[in-house]
N, C-alpha and C positions, 0 to 999 in steps of 0.2 A: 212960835219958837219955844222951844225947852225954855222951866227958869228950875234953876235950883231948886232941890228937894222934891224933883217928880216923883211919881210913884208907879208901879209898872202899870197902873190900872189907869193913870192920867195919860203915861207913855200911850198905852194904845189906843187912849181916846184921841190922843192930836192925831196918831198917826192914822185915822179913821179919816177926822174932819180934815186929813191934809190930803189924801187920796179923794175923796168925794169933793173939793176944793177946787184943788188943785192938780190931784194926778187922773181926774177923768174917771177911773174905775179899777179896783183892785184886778193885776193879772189873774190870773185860773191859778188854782195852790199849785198845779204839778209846775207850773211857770215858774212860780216863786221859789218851790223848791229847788226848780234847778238853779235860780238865783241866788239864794241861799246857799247853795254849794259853790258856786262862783266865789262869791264873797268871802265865804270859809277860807277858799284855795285863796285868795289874795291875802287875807290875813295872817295863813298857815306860810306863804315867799313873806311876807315881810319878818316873820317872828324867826324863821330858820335863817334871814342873811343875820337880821340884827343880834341875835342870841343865839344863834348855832355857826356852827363852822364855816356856812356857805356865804360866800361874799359877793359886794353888791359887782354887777357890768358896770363900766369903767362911762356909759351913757344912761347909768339908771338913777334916779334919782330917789332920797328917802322919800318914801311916805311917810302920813302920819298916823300912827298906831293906834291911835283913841278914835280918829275917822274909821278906818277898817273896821276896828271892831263895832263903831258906831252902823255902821252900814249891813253887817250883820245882824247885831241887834233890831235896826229895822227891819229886816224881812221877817226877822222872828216873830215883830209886833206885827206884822201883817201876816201873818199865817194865823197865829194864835187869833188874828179877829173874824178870817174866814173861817176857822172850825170850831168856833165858838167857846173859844178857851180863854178863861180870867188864869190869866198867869199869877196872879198874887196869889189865889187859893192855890194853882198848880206847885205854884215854888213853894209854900208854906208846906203844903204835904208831902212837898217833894225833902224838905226837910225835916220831917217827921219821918216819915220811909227811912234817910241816911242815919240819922240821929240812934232806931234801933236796931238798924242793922249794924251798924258801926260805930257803936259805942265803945270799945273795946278793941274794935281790930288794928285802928290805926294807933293808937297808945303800946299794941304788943307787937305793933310790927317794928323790929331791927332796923329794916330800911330806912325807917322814917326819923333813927335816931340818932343818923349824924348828923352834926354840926356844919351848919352854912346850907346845907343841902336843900334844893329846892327854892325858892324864894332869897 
């Protein structure tokens, strides 16, 4: 089980030792992919009833938003371990990539400077 202050790199060693465990054997990545897109689409209905216009069925019941996204985030840690990707270097350079490309863009973009907007 997750304890406080995992790290992505601990993330996907459980999620390794918990498929080789316990889930038998990682699906084929085009499987997971498409499960990953499953799970998107579930978290994509939950975020549009709760924070967009569209409301819940009068028999549907909340979910919980931290699970969704948590359930995506697991496929993700299970892709990243079939194609051999340390996401900590990936997301560190992935913020280096944004960092200079967009040092400047979103500080001069209009859009981004009203008030309440966003968050």
């Amino acid at each position: 089980m997750p304890e406080a202050g995992l790290t992505l790199a601990q993330a996907q060693q459980q999620v390794d030792e918990w498929i080789r465990t316990i889930g038998v054997r990682y699906f084929e990545p085009l499987t997971n992919l498409g499960i990953l897109m499953e799970e998107t689409g579930e978290l994509a209905r939950l975020m549009v009833r709760r924070y967009g216009e569209q409301s819940f069925k009068k028999n549907e019941q909340e979910q919980d938003l931290g699970d969704e996204m948590a359930d995506v985030l697991w496929v993700l840690l299970c892709l990243a371990n079939q194609c051999d990707i340390d996401l900590t270097a990936a997301l560190r350079k992935n913020f280096d990539k944004k960092t200079g490309r967009d040092a400047d863009r979103h500080r001069n973009n209009d859009k981004l400077q009203t008030p309440g907007a966003g968050k």
